[in-house]
N, C-alpha and C positions, 0 to 999 in steps of 0.2 A: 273190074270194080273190087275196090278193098271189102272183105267181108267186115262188117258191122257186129258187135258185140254189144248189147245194151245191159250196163250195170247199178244193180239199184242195192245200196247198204239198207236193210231194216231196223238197222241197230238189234233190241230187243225183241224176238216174235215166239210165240210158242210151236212147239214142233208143227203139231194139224194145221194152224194157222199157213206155216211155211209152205206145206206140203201142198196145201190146196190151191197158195199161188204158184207153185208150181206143175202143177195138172193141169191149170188153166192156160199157161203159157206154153206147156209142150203141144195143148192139144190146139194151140193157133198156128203154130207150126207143122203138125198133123195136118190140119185142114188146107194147108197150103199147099204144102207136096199132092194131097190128095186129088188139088182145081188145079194145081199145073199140070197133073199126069193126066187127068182129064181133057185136058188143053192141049196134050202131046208135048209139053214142053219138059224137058231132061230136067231133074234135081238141081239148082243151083245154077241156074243156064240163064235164071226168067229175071232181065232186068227190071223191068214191069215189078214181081213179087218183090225180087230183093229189096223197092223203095217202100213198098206196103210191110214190109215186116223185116227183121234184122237175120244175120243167121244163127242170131241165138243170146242167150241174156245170161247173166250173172247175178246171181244173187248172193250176198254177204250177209248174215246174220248172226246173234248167239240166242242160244235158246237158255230158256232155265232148265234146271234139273231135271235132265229125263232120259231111261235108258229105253233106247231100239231095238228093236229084233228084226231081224231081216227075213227073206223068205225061207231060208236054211239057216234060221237060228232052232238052236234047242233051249226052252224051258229051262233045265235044268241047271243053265248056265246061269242064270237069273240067281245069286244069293242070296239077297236078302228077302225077308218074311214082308208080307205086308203092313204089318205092325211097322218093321224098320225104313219103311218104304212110307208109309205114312209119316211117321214123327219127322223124317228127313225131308219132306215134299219133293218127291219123286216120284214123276208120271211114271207107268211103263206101257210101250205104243209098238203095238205088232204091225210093221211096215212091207212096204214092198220091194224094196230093194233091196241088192244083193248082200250076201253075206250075214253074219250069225249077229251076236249082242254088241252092242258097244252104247256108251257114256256119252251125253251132250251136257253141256253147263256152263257157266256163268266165265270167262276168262277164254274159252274155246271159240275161235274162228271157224264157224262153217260155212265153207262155198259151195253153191249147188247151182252149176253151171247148166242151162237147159239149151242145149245143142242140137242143131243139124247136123248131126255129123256127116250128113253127104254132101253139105257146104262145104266143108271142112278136107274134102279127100279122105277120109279115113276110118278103119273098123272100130267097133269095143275094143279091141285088143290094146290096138295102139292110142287109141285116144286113153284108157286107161292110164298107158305107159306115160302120155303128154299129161296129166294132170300128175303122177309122181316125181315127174321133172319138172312140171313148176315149183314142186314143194320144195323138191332136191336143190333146186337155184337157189331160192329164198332165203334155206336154211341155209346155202353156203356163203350168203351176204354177210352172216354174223360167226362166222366161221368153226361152222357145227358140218363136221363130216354125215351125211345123211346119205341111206343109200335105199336097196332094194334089198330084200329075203326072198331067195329061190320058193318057187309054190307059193307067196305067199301075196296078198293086196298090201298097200300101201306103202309109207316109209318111215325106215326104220334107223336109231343109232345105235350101234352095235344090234345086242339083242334087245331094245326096247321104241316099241312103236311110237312115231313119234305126230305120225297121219294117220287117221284113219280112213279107208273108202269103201266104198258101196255106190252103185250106181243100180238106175232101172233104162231100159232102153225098150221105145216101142216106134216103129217104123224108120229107125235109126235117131230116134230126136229121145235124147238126152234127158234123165233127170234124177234126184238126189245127188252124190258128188265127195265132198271131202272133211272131214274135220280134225283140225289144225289146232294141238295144246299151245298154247300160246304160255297163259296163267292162271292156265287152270288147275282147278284142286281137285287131284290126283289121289284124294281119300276115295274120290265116290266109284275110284273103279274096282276099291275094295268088294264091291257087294257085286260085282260079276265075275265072270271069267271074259275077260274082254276077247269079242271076235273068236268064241271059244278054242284061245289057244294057250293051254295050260303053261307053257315053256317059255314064256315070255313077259315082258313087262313095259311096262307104259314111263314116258316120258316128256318134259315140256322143254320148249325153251328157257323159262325159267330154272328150270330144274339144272336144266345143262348150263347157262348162264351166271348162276346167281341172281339176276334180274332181270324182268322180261321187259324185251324191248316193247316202246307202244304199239298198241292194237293197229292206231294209223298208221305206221311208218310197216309195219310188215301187212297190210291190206296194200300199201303204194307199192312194196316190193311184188306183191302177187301178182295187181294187176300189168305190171311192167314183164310178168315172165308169161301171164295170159297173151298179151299181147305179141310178143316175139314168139313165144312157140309154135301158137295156133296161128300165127300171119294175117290178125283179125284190128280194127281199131277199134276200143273200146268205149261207148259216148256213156256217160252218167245221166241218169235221167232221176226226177224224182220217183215218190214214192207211187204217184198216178200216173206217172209219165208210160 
């Protein structure tokens, strides 16, 4: 049986908003592994589950102006005053997933894939890895060399990020994920030290482009590298679905 992927775009959602449907959907997938093992049935084995629930959902959304701090974020990396943080309307949200500060806003694609990864064959490790080669493919549609930085998450052209990730993992099911400059405005990472890495610098497709391809046509490119990498069919459902 083909693994099932369910994808729902929210368009516009505020960070909390996102986060909490995705807790509610990692923890249906929780609860499932939890009544198969109970049942003695193997991770991804139970034909049965597989029809009651998918091996994992896709979420696309952008968020308005708001920086994150991840579990091993520092404060200090946070620059702007709250004075500047007000007049500019910028939440700042101490999060649970991995990794230090980073920038969400208006023109940025973020995916937050909520995964079985025992569906999937595969550790953090490398599911990590499969989510910076979906970028890496996507980015090479428009023929933007995009690669990896030794030690370091996400993807990168040259020296300037051009993905950012963080993920949280609990009982291997997947949440938080990736975000993707598309058109975004690359003032607002003025006021951090993004992913507290002094040595480096942020980029969008725009930037490297001159003009950013549409939000649609690189969402069709993701979901096309979602699908072949992870060996999953993707169904759209809506917003209730």
């Amino acid at each position: 049986m083909k693994r099932i992927v369910k994808h729902r775009d929210l368009g516009a959602l505020s960070y909390n908003e996102a986060w909490r449907l995705q807790e509610s959907l990692q923890q249906k997938l929780i609860d499932r592994k939890k009544r198969d093992a109970g049942n003695g049935i193997n991770t991804g084995e139970s034909q049965e589950s597989a029809e009651e629930l998918p091996s994992g959902y896709l979420l696309f959304v952008e968020h308005p102006h708001v920086y994150t701090i991840g579990k091993s974020g520092k404060w200090e990396n946070l620059l702007f005053t709250p004075d500047i943080l007000q007049k500019k309307g910028i939440e700042v949200v101490k999060t649970d997933r991995g990794g230090d500060i980073t920038y969400h806003g208006p023109g940025q694609l973020v995916g937050y894939p909520v995964f079985d990864l025992e569906h999937f064959g595969t550790g953090v490790a490398r599911y990590i890895e499969l989510l910076e080669e979906v970028i890496i493919r996507t980015a090479s549609e428009y023929g933007i060399d995009a690669g990896r930085v030794p030690s370091r998450t996400g993807v990168w052209v040259g020296n300037s990020k051009l993905c950012a990730m963080g993920i949280k993992c609990s009982r291997y099911v997947s949440m938080h994920g990736f975000a993707l400059n598309v058109r975004t405005d690359l003032e607002f990472y003025h006021g951090i030290i993004p992913c507290g890495i002094n040595d480096g610098g942020v980029t969008s497709f725009e930037k490297i482009l001159g003009k950013a391809p549409s939000m649609n046509e690189i969402k069709e490119h993701l979901l096309g590298r979602f699908e072949s990498l992870f060996d999953c069919k993707i169904d759209a459902v809506s917003e209730s679905g």
